[in-house]
Every structure is written in C-alpha cells, then in structure tokens.
C-alpha atoms as one frame of an Amber mdcrd trajectory, in Angstrom:
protein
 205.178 -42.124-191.761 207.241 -42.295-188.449 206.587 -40.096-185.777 209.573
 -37.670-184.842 210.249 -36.588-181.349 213.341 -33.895-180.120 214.194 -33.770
-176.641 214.833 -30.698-174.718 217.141 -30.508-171.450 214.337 -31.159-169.644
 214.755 -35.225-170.477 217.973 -35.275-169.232 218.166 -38.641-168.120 214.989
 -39.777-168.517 214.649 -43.409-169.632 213.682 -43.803-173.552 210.255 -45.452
-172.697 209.377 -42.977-169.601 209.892 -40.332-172.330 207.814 -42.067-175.103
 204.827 -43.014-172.418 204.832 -39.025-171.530 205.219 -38.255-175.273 202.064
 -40.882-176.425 200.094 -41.042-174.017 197.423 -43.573-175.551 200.062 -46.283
-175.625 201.209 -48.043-172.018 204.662 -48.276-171.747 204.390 -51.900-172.304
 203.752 -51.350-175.868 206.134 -48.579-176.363 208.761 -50.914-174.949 208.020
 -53.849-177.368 208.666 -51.340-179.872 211.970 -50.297-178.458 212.711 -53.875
-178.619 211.905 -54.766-181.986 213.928 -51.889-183.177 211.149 -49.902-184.430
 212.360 -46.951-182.745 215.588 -44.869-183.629 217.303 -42.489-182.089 219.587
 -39.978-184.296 219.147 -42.499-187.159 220.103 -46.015-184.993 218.213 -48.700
-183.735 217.767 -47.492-179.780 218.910 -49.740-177.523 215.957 -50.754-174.236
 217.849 -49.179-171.858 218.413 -45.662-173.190 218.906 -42.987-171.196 218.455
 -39.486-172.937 220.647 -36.056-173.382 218.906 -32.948-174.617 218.941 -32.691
-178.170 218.401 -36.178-179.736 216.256 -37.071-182.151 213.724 -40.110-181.418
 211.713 -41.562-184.433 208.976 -44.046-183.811 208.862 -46.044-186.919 205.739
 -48.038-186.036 203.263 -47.657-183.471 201.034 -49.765-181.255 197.906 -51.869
-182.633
C-alpha cells in the first residue's frame, strides 16, 4: 500500500526529496531519490519529476519504499 503525504504551506518550495528525507526519516535521501527516479513516487496522480519543487497542497504518494 503506498504511503500518502499532503503538504502544507510550510513546503513551499522545498525540493521533493528534502521533503521526503524530513517526511521518512529512516531512509537517506539517496534512496528516496532513486525512488523519485524510478517513478515510484507520484505527485497528484503523475510520475514526479527529480527536480520538483513543491506548493502547499499537493499530494505525494510513495509507491514503493527503500530495501
């Protein structure tokens, strides 16, 4: 089951992995972006792209996580 994440105004601009490193926090960002690039995470429904910067109110699902 894929983990769903909402950001608040607070991420503002934050970059997609700095967000999912402060989200899960026992995965380095390494992982998280190896994810990002093997389009295992979405963000309101499509494949994010690496360099993703956020707006409040998106919806971020990791489909698969770390090993």
């Amino acid at each position: 089951m894929p983990s769903t994440f909402r950001t608040g105004l607070e991420h503002a601009g934050t970059r997609l992995d700095k967000f999912l490193q402060a989200t899960l926090r026992e995965y380095s960002r390494t992982d998280l972006q190896r994810l990002i690039a093997a389009g295992q995470v979405l963000v309101n429904g499509k494949v994010a792209p690496k360099n993703l910067h956020l707006e409040p109110d998106m919806e971020i699902q990791v489909l698969a996580l770390p090993v």
